[in-house]
Each structure stands twice: as C-alpha cells, then as structure tokens.
TIGUGU-234208 format. One record per residue (C-alpha): residue number from 1; residue in one letter; y, z, x. Coordinates in steps of 0.05 Angstrom, whole numbers. Example, Ala and Ser with C-alpha at 12.3 -4.5 7.8 and 13.67 -1.06 7.14 Angstrom:
2
<r 1 A <-90 156 246>>
<r 2 S <-21 143 273>>
REM end
This chain:
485
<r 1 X <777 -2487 2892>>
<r 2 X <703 -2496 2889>>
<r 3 X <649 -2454 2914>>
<r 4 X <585 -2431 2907>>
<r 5 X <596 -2395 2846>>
<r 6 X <610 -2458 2803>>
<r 7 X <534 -2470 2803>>
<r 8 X <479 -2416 2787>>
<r 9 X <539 -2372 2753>>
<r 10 X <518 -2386 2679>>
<r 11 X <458 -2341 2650>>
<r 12 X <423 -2409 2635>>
<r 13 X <404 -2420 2708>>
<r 14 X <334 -2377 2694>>
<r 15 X <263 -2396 2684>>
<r 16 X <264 -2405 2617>>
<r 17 X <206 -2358 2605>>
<r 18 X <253 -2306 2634>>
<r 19 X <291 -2323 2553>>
<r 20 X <224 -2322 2520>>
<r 21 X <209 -2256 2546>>
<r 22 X <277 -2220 2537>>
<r 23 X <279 -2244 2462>>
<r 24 X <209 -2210 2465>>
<r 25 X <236 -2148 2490>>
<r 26 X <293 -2156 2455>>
<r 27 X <254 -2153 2381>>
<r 28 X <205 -2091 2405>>
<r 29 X <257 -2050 2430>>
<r 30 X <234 -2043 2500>>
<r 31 X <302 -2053 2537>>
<r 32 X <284 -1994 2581>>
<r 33 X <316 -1978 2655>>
<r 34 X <262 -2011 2705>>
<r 35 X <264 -2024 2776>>
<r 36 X <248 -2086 2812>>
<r 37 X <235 -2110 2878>>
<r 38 X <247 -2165 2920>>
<r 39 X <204 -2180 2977>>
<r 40 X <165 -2242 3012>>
<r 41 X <95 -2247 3030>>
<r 42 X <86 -2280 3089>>
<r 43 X <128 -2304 3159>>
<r 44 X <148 -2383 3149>>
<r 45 X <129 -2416 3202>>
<r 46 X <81 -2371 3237>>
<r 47 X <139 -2336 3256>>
<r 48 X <136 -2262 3283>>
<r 49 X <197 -2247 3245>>
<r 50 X <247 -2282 3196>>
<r 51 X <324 -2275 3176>>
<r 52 X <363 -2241 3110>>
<r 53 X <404 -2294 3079>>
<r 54 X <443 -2306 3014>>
<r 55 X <446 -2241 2988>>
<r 56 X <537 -2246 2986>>
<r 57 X <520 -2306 2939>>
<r 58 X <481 -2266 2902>>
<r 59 X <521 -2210 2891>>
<r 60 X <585 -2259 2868>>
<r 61 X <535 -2294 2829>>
<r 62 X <511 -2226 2789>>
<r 63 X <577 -2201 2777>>
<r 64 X <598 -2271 2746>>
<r 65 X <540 -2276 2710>>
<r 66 X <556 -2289 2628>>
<r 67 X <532 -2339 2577>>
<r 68 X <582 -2392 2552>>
<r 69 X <584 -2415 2484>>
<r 70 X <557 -2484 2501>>
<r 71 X <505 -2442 2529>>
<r 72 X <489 -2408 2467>>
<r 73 X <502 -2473 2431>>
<r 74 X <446 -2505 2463>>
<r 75 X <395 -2445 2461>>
<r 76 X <408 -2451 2387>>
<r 77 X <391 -2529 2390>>
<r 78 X <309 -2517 2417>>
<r 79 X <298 -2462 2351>>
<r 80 X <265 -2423 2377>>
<r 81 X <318 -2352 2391>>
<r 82 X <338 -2321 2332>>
<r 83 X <414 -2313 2311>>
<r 84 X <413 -2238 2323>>
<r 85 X <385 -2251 2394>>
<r 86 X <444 -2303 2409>>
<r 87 X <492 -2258 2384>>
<r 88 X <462 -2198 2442>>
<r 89 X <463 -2256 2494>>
<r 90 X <535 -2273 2479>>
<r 91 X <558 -2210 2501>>
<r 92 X <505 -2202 2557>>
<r 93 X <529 -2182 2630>>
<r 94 X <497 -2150 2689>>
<r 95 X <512 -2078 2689>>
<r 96 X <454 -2054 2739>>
<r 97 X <454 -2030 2809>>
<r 98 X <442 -2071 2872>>
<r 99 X <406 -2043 2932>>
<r 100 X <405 -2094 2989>>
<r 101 X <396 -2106 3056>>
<r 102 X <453 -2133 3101>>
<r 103 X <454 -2200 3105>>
<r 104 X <440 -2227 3175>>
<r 105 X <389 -2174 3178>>
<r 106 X <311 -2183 3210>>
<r 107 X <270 -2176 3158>>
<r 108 X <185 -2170 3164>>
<r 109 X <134 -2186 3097>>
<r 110 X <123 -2134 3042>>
<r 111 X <186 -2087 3044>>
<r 112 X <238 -2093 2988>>
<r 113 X <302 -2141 3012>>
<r 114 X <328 -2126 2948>>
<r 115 X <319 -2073 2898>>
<r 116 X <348 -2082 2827>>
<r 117 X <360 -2025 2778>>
<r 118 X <377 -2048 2712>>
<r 119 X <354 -2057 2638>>
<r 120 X <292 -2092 2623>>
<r 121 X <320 -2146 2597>>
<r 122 X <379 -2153 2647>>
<r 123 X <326 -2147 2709>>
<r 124 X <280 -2199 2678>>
<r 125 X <331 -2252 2668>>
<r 126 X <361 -2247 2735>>
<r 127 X <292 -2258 2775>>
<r 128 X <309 -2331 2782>>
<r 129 X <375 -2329 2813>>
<r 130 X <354 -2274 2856>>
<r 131 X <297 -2316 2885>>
<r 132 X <344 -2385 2887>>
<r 133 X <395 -2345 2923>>
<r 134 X <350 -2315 2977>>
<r 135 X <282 -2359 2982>>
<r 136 X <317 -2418 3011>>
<r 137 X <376 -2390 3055>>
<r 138 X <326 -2338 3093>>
<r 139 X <279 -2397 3108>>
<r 140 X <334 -2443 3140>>
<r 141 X <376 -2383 3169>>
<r 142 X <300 -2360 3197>>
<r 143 X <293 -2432 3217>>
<r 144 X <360 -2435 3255>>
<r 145 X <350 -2372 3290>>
<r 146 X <284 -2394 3320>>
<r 147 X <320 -2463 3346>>
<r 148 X <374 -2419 3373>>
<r 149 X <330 -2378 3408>>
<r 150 X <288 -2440 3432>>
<r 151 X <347 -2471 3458>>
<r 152 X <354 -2397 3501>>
<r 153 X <426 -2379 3457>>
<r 154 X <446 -2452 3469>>
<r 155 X <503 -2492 3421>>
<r 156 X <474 -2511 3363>>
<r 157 X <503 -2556 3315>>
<r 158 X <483 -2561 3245>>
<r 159 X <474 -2640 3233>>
<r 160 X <434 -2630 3161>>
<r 161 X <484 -2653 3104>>
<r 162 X <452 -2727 3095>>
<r 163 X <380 -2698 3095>>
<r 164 X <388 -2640 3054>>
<r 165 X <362 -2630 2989>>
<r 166 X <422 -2648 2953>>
<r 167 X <492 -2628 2952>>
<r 168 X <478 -2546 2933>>
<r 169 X <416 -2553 2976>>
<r 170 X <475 -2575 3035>>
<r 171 X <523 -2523 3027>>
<r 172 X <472 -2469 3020>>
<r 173 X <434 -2493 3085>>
<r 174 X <505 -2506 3121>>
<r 175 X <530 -2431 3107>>
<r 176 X <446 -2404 3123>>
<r 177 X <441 -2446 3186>>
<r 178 X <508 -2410 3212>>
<r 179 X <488 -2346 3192>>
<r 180 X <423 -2357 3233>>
<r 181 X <460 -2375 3296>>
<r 182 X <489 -2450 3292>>
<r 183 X <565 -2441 3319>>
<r 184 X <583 -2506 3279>>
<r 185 X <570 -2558 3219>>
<r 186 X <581 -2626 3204>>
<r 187 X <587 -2609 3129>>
<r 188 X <663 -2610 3115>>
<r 189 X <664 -2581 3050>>
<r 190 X <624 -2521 3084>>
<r 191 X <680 -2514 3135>>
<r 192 X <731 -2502 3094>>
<r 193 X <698 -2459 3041>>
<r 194 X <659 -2419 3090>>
<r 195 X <707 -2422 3144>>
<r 196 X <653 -2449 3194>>
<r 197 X <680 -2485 3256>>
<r 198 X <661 -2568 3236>>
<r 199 X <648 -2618 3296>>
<r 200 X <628 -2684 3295>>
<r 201 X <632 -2745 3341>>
<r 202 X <623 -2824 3324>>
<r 203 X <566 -2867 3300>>
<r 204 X <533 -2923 3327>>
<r 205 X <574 -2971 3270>>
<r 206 X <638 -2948 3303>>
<r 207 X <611 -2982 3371>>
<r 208 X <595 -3040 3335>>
<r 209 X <649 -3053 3300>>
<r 210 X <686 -3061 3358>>
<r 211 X <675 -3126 3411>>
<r 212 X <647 -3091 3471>>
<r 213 X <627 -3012 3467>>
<r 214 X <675 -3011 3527>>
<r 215 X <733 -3029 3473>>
<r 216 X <697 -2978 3430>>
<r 217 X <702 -2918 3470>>
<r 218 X <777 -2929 3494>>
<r 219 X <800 -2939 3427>>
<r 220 X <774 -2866 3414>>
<r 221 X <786 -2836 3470>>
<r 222 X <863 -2857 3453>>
<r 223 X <860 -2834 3389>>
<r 224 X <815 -2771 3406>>
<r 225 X <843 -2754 3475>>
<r 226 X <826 -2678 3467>>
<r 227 X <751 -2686 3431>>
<r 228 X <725 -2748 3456>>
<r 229 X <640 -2747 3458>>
<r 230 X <620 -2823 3467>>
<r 231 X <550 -2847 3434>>
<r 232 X <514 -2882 3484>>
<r 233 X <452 -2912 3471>>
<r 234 X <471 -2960 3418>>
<r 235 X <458 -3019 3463>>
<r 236 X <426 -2983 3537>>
<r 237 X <437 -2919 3549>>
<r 238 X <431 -2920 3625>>
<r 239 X <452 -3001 3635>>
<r 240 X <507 -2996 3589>>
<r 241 X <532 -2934 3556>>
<r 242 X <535 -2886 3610>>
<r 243 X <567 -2940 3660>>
<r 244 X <624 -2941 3605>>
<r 245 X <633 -2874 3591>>
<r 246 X <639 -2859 3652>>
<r 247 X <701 -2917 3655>>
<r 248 X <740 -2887 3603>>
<r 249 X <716 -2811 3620>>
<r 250 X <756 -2815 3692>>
<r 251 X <816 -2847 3661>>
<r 252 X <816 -2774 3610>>
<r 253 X <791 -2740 3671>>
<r 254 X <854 -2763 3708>>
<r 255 X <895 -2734 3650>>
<r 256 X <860 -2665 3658>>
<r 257 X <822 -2683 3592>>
<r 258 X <747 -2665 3594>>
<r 259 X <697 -2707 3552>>
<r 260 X <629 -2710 3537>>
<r 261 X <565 -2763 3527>>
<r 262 X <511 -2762 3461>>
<r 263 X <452 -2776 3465>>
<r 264 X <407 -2798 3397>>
<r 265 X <349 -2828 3415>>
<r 266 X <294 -2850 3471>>
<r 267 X <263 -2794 3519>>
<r 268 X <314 -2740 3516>>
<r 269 X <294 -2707 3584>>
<r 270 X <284 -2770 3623>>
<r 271 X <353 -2801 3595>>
<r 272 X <396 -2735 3596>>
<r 273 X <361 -2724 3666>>
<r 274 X <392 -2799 3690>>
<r 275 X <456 -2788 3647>>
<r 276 X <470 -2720 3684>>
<r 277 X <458 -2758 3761>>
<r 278 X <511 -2821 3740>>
<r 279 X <564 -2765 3709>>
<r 280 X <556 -2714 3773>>
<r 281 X <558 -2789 3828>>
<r 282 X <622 -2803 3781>>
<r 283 X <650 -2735 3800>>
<r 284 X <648 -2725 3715>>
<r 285 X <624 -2652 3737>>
<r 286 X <653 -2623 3674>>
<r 287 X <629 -2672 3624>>
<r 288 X <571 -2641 3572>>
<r 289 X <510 -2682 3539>>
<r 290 X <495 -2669 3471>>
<r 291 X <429 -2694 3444>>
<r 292 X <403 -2700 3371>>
<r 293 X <348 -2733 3341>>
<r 294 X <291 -2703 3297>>
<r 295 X <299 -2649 3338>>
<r 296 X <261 -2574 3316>>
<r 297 X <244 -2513 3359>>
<r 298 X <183 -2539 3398>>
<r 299 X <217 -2601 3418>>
<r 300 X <283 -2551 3450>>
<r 301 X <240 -2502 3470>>
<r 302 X <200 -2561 3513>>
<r 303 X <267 -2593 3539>>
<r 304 X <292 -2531 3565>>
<r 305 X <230 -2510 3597>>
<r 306 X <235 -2579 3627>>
<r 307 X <313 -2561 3647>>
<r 308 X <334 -2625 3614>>
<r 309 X <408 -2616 3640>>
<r 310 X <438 -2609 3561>>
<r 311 X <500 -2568 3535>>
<r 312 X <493 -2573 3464>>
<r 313 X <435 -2596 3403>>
<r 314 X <452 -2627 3341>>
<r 315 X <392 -2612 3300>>
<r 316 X <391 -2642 3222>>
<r 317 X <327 -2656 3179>>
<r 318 X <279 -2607 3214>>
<r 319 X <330 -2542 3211>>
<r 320 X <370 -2558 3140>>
<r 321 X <299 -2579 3094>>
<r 322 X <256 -2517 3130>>
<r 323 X <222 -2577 3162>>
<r 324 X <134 -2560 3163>>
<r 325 X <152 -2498 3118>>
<r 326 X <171 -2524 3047>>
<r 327 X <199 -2464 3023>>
<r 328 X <201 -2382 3040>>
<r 329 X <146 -2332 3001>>
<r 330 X <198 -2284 2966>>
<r 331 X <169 -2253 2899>>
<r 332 X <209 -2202 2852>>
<r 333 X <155 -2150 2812>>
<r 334 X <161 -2090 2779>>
<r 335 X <159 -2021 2821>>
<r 336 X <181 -1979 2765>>
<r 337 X <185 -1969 2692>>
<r 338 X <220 -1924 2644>>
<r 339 X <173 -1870 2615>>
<r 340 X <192 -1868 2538>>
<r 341 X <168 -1809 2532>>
<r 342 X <193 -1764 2581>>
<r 343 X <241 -1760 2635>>
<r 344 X <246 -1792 2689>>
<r 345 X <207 -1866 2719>>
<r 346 X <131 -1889 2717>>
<r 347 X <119 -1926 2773>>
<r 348 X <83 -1998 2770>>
<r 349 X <37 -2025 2817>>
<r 350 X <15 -2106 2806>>
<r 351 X <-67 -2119 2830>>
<r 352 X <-97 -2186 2854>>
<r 353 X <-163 -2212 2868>>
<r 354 X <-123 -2228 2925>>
<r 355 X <-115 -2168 2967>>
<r 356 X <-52 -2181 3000>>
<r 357 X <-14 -2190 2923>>
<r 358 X <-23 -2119 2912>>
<r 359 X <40 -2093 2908>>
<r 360 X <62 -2024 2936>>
<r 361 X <87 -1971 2878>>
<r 362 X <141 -1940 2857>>
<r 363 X <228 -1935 2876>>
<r 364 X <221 -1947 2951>>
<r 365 X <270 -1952 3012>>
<r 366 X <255 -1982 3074>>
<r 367 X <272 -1953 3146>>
<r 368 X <277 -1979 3213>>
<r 369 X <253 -1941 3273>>
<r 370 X <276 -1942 3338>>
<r 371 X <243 -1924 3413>>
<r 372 X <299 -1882 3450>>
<r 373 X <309 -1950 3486>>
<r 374 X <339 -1976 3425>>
<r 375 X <280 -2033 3415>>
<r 376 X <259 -2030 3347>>
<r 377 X <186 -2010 3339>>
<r 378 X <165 -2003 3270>>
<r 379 X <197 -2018 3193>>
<r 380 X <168 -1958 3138>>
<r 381 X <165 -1964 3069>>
<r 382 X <177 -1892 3035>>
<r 383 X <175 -1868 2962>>
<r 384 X <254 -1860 2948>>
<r 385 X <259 -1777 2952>>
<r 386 X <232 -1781 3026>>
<r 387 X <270 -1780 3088>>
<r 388 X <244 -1793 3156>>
<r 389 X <273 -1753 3212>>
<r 390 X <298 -1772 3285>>
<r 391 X <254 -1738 3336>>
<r 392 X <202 -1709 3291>>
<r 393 X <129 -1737 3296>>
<r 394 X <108 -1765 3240>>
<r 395 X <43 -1808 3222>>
<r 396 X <46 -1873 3183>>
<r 397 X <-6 -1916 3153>>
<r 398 X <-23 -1991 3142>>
<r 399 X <-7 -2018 3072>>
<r 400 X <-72 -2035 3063>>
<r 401 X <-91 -1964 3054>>
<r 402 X <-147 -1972 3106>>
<r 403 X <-152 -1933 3173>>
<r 404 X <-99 -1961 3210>>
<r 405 X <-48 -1913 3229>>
<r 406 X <1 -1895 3285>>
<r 407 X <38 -1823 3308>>
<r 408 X <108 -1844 3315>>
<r 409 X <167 -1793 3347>>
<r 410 X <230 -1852 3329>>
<r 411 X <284 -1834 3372>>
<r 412 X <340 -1866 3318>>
<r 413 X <328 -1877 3251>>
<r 414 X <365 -1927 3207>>
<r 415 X <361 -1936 3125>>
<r 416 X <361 -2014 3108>>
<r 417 X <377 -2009 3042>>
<r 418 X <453 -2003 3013>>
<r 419 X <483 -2004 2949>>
<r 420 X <525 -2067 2943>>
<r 421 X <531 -2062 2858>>
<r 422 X <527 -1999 2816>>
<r 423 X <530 -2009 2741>>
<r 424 X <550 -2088 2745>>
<r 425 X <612 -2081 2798>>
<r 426 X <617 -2098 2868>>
<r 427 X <619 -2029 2904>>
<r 428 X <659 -2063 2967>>
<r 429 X <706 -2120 2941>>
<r 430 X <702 -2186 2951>>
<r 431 X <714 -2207 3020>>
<r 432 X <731 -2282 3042>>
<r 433 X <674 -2315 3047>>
<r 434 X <687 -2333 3126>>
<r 435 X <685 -2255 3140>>
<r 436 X <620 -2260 3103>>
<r 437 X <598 -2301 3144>>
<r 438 X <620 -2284 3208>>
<r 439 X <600 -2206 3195>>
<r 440 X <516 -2241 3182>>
<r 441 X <513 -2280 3236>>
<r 442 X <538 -2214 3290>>
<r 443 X <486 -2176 3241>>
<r 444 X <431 -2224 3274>>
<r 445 X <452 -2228 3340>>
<r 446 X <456 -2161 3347>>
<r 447 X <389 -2144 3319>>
<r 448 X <353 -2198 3349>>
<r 449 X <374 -2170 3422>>
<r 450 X <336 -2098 3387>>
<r 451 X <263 -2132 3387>>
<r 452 X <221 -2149 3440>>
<r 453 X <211 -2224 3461>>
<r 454 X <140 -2214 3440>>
<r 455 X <159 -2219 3368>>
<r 456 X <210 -2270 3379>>
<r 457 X <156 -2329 3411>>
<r 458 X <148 -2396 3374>>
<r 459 X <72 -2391 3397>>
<r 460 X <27 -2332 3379>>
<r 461 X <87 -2272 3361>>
<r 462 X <59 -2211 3365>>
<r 463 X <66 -2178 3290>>
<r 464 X <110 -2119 3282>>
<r 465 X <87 -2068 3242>>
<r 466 X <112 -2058 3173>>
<r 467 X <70 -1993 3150>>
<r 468 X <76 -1933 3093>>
<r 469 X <87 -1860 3101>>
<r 470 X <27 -1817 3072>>
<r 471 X <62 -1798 3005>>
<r 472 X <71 -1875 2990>>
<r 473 X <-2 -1882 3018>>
<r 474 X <-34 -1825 2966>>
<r 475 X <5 -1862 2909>>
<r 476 X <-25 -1932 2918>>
<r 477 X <-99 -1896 2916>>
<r 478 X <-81 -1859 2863>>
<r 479 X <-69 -1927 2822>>
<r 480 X <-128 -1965 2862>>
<r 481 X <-177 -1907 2844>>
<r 482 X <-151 -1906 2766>>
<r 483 X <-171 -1977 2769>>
<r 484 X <-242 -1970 2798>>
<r 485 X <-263 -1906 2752>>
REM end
C-alpha cells in the first residue's frame, strides 16, 4: 500500500548543498554530536497563533531514511563525491535523537518545534526533509484552523485535491487540513490512507448530462437515497434548482430520508438566505445548505456574522495552497556544537543585520504556562538544565534582550518538548496513521479552547508572549557582547 513514506524516504531528497557539505565534513573529520533547532519566524497570515503539523511524517520518514544504490549510482554520475565518501553514504542511517512537539499543538515564532541531536553530518543532511515535512502542513493545518474557527466550529470540508500543488502537495494538505479542524476530504486516496471521513456530492456535468435537472436529481436521489446533496445553481438557483430539490427532497422526506441543497456560486448570503425560506415553506425543516466557492476565513467569518442560514463549507484553493501566504517561515540552525576539546557542548548562536535572525543559544526546551484558570498565558524558552516551577514567581524576559519583562506565578506548568526518536528508533511504535491523526486534530481542539479569543481573531490578534528566562537571557549577551568587544 502506498503512503507518504514512498516519497521523501530516500537520503537524496536534500538540498544538495546539504551533500556538498557532509563530504566536507566528512574529509576534515568534523562529524561531531551537534544540536539543531527547528523553529519559524513569523505568524502566516497575520495570525496571532499557528498549528504543529507533519511531524508523524517526519518521524516515519527519519527512521526510513537510507541511500539506495541507484542513489549512490547517480551521485557517482555528477563527479564530484569521492569513492570513499559513497562508500560512508551507503551505509548511512539516522541514529540521532528527536525532541518534538505534539503534533496538533499551538505553536508561537522563535521556540524550537523540533530539536535534533545527532552527528554533524547526519543533522545537516536531514535539514531538508525536516523543513518539507513541517513548513507546508503547519501553514495549511494553521490555515484550516483559522477557517474553522471563522466558521464558529462549523463543518468544514476539505475541497482542495484539484488545486493543490500536485499530487504530494494533495495528500499532505488533505491529512494537515484535518489535523487543523476539517471533519472531512474529498481526496480519496487520503481517506483511506489516513482514515479521514471522505464526502462528496455531484457536479454541475452530472445535471447536464441529464434532460431536465429535475431528471438529474431523481436519478440520484434513487441511487443515493441515504446521501443525496443536490447542486443547484447550474441553471437558477432560486427559479429552478431549489423549486426541484425541493420536488424530489419531499418524496425522500416521505421515506424518512433527509437531504440537503449546494450551493457554488452567486451571493452566498442572499441565495442561502432565499434557499433556507423555500426549504422551511416546503416543510424541508431538516434539509442543510452547503456552500463552496473560493471561499477563505474572511469570507466565513463575514457570512456568519451575517447569519447566512448554512450547515456546512466546502473550502478548496484558498485552505489547501495557504491561499495569500505562499509558504510558512520555519528555519533549522545550529544551537549547539561539540567542544573537541573538552567535555561536554559549545553552544552556537547565528547574528543578522537583521535583528529578528538572531538566533537564541544553546540546548533549549520550551514550556507552557498556565493562569490557575487553565488559559495559557505565556510560552518560555529555557537553557535545557532549568526547570520552571508551578506556583513560584519567577521573572522572564523578551528575546530581544531589551527591558521587556514580566513577574509570572504559572499556576500549571507543562514541558512541550518530547522525545519521539533516541539513537535512530521510534521511542513509541508506529501507530496507524488514522490514530495519528485523530490523536492531532483532539491535540488542537483542546488547546485552542486554552487561549483567549484575543489571540484567536482574524483581525488585529493580540500577540502572545514567547519570552526567555534570565539564564537564557545572560547567555545571548554573553555572545552579543563577545561580538561588539
């Protein structure tokens, strides 16, 4: 059976600078243990907070991870690795550690998703996959959660397969979309290797390949007794499609079937608005209206503020491509370096003329703290031997290392990152990827209900604070006032 591990599974799917510089490594002897981090810079969409997705691919991916011979084969073909190197990268594997966060988790700019322990060499050549894996699932799970929560928790189908980008682009965004709250997909493949409930309806070519759209709708509601949703603006939606839904919708009414009505194009609230009147005159109290077309967060967010009278969105293009936002910010850089010699790690800290691509140093975890309401108030990044306390005061510091600051007593405190692989083995088996799936998407409904709605606006979120604890905070101006002397 196929799945996502038949693509991005050989060692070839890597920059190929990520070659270049292993080779390099490779020849001065610098395989050393280092750390990396991943992390993303900034909220897509002016969003006040985005979604963890794609990490179980990941992992699968990593521990399948190998070079075949063709691969070799055709590294040998551009001349430029030398035999000795091939014969390492024949043998290569991932034998690193893993430390993630769940999948389905909130996640805020600047604070390690995923933290990598490994050999130089190893590390490097993975930072492609990692990124692949998690850039473009977090932006359309992060995407999908902000329709859901436009649509006020509504049904959202996932309509995307014919404008994804491609067919892995498609599964990927099928399995991220349900993650971040879609309850079903039109992608069929996705269904049955994710295990996500699949619903579709009729197109306008299957009203006009019949005589009437009369004939059109009876024929499937004979055939489709127990899922019939009738299309009904391919000729007039109000002169012509309702009127005959609402024929063949009492004769499955009369049967105790229910039904429902599509709509896919014109002015949604107006139509839906008129569709909803003929349906309740018809005593069609039960039957739903689904609406698609183009649709994205502002235009749900506006319909229901309008109390269009809808049960369910299809939403495609806008929620499957990332729609304005072409792509999510995630970066992987060095935190941490083997000192040769001496015990023990150096940690690494990257510096840009731009201020906010200074990186913060050094093997760090990331904790969430809670308000003894159980509303999340602040995420801290702390150097790995600290530990942050449940009902002691504690004061923590913008990562900027200017005078911002808070005094924070958290009432709960909860560690984001796990260890998923320790030296190249899953540390939990492999689970189905349906129970994947299922356990991400109650990850983010669950959090989601832990932040305020503040954060969770289309317009204006306010921005949560992601901030360091003063040991963290004495190490970055350590390495900032090295730099200056």
């Amino acid at each position: 059976m196929r799945s996502y591990r038949d693509n991005g599974t050989s060692a070839l799917f890597t920059d190929f600078y990520e070659l270049t510089m292993a080779q390099g490594y490779w020849k001065q002897n610098m395989d050393e243990p280092a750390v990396f981090d991943m992390f993303f810079r900034r909220q897509p969409f002016s969003s006040g907070f985005a979604v963890f997705a794609g990490i179980e691919t990941l992992l699968d991916a990593l521990v399948h991870f190998t070079f075949t011979q063709t691969d070799i084969t055709y590294l040998d073909s551009l001349g430029i690795f030398e035999k000795a190197f091939l014969n390492y990268l024949q043998t290569f594997r991932f034998t690193g550690d893993v430390y993630a966060m769940e999948e389905g988790s909130v996640i805020f700019p600047n604070e390690p998703l995923v933290r990598i322990h490994a050999n130089l060499i190893e590390a490097q050549i993975i930072e492609g996959l990692v990124l692949n894996h998690i850039n473009f699932q977090s932006l359309i799970a992060t995407k999908t959660a902000r329709v859901l929560l436009a649509s006020q928790k509504g049904t959202i189908m996932e309509f995307g397969l014919r404008r994804a980008q491609g067919p892995d682009g498609a599964m990927s965004a099928s399995r991220a979309a349900y993650i971040g709250g879609a309850s079903s997909t039109s992608n069929t493949l996705a269904g049955k290797l994710y295990g996500i409930p699949v619903q579709g309806t009729m197109a306008h070519s299957w009203i006009m390949s019949f005589p009437t759209e009369l004939e059109a709708f009876e024929t499937y509601a004979q055939i489709y007794p127990n899922n019939s949703v009738f299309l009904i603006d391919t000729y007039d939606t109000l002169n012509s499609g309702i009127k005959n839904a609402i024929i063949v919708g009492k004769k499955l009414a009369a049967q105790g079937k229910k039904f429902g009505v599509r709509l896919d194009s014109g002015d949604i609230q107006y139509l839906s608005t008129e569709v909803r009147k003929a349906l309740d005159s018809a005593g069609l109290h039960d039957a739903t209206i689904s609406v698609s077309n183009e649709l994205d967060e502002h235009i749900i967010e506006t319909l229901v503020q309008q109390k269009a009278p809808i049960n369910s969105w299809g939403v495609g293009t806008h929620m499957v491509t990332g729609g304005e936002e072409s792509s999510f910010t995630g970066v992987y850089k060095l935190a941490a370096r083997k000192n040769p010699h001496q015990a023990g790690m150096i940690p690494a800290m990257k510096f840009s003329d731009n201020p906010e691509k200074t990186t913060n140093p050094g093997i760090k975890n990331v904790w969430r703290l809670y308000d003894a309401d159980g509303m999340a108030k602040a995420d801290i990044l702390a150097l790995e031997q600290e530990t942050i306390t449940e009902n002691l005061e504690k004061r923590f510091f913008h990562p900027s290392v200017d005078y911002r600051q808070f005094v924070f007593t958290p009432a709960k405190v909860i560690p984001l990152l796990h260890k998923r692989i320790e030296k190249g083995n899953l540390i939990i088996p492999e689970i189905p990827p349906a129970e994947q799936l299922q356990k991400a998407r109650k990850t983010l409904l669950s959090q989601l209900e832990t932040f305020h709605g503040s954060y969770k606006r289309l317009l204006n979120p306010h921005i949560y604070k992601v901030s360091i604890t003063e040991e963290l905070k004495n190490l970055k101006l350590e390495f900032i006032k090295a730099r200056i002397k």
